[in-house]
Structure formats: C-alpha cells, structure tokens
N, C-alpha and C positions, 0 to 999 in steps of 0.2 A: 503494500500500500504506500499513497504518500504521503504528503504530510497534511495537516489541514492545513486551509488555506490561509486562516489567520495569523499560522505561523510564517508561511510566507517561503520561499528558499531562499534565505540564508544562511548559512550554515553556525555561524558565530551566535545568533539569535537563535536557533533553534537550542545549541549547547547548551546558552544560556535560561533557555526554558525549561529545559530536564527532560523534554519530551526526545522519546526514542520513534526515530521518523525513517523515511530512506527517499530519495529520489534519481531521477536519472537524469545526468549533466549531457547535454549532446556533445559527441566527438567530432571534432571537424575532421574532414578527412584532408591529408597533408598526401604533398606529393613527393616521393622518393626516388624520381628518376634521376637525379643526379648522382645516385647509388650504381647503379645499374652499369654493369660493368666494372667497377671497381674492382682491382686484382689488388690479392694479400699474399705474402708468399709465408705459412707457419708449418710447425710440425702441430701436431696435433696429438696431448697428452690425455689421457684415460686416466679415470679413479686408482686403477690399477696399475697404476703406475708406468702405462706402457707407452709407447708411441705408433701412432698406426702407420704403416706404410702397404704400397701394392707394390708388389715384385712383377717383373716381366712377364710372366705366366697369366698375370692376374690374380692371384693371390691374395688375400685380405691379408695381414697378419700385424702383430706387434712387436715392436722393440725394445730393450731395456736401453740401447744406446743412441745419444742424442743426436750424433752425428752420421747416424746413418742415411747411407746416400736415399735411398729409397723413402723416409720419414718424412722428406721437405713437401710441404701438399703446396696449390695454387690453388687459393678459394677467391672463387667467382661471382656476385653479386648478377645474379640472373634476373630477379624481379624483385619483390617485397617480401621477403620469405625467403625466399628459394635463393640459393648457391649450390653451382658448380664445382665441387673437388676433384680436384686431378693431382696424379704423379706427377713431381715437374722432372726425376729422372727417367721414369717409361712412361708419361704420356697418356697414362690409363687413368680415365675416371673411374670415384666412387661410384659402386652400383649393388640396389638391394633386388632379388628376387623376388618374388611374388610370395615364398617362403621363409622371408626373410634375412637369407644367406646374404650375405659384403663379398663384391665379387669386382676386379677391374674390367672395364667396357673399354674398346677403342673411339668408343663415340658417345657424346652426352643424349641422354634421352629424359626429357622432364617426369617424363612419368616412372 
C-alpha cells in the first residue's frame, strides 16, 4: 500500500510521523551507450581462490597462478548487462551450455 495522502511523499515527514508507509519513486531510465564497447583487459579471480582461464582446446579451467598466460580475459561491454569475455591468449570466448557447462567458442553468441 501507500501512504495516505495527508502524509504526503516525503520521506523526512513521513519518518517524522512514525507512520510505516512504502511508495514507488519513478526510475528515469538513463542511457549507457557510451559503455558499449568498452574493452577491460583483467584476470578474473573466484571465491576459491582461483583464476579462470580457456586453454586452446577450449577448456574452462582455473589457476592458482597469477601470471598465467591463458588467465588474462578481455571483457567487452556489449549492451546494458551483457559483456563479452574472451581469451586474449586463444581468442576463445566464455561460453555456457544449455546444461550449464563453461566451454570456449570461436565466436561470441549473445545467447
């Protein structure tokens, strides 16, 4: 529900009323193409301490070492949301199965 109307939306006013209320602020929507595209070059570390790289084959896997050649990703600012990771030593994008497997792709596919 929202608040009564006497309250008003302010939120400083309402605190100071005691009254527990809730309403909805509109979001403007904001434009982020100036994102788009945007290239990072990181490794990318796991809870677990590991570092993910794709090997030639395509291979998901992780490393313990920092410097491994295969660890260094290029992430890609594709749209609002979405980036593109890739191997920057083979070339191979992240890619998930339908079953959930991490597998490298020679070609980026959004879906």
């Amino acid at each position: 529900g929202g608040c009564p109307p006497a309250l008003g939306h302010d939120p400083l006013h309402v605190l100071a009323q005691g009254t527990n209320c809730s309403w909805t602020l509109e979001r403007h929507t904001r434009s982020y193409n100036h994102l788009e595209g945007d290239v990072r070059l990181r490794r990318l570390y796991s809870a677990n301490k590991f570092f993910l790289c794709i090997d030639k084959m395509g291979k998901v896997d992780g490393t313990r070492r920092k410097n491994y050649a295969d660890s260094l990703m290029e992430i890609r600012s594709v749209s609002v949301g979405v980036v593109a990771i890739k191997s920057v030593s083979t070339g191979l994008y992240l890619a998930m199965s339908k079953k959930g497997t991490l597998f490298g792709s020679v070609r980026y596919n959004p879906s």
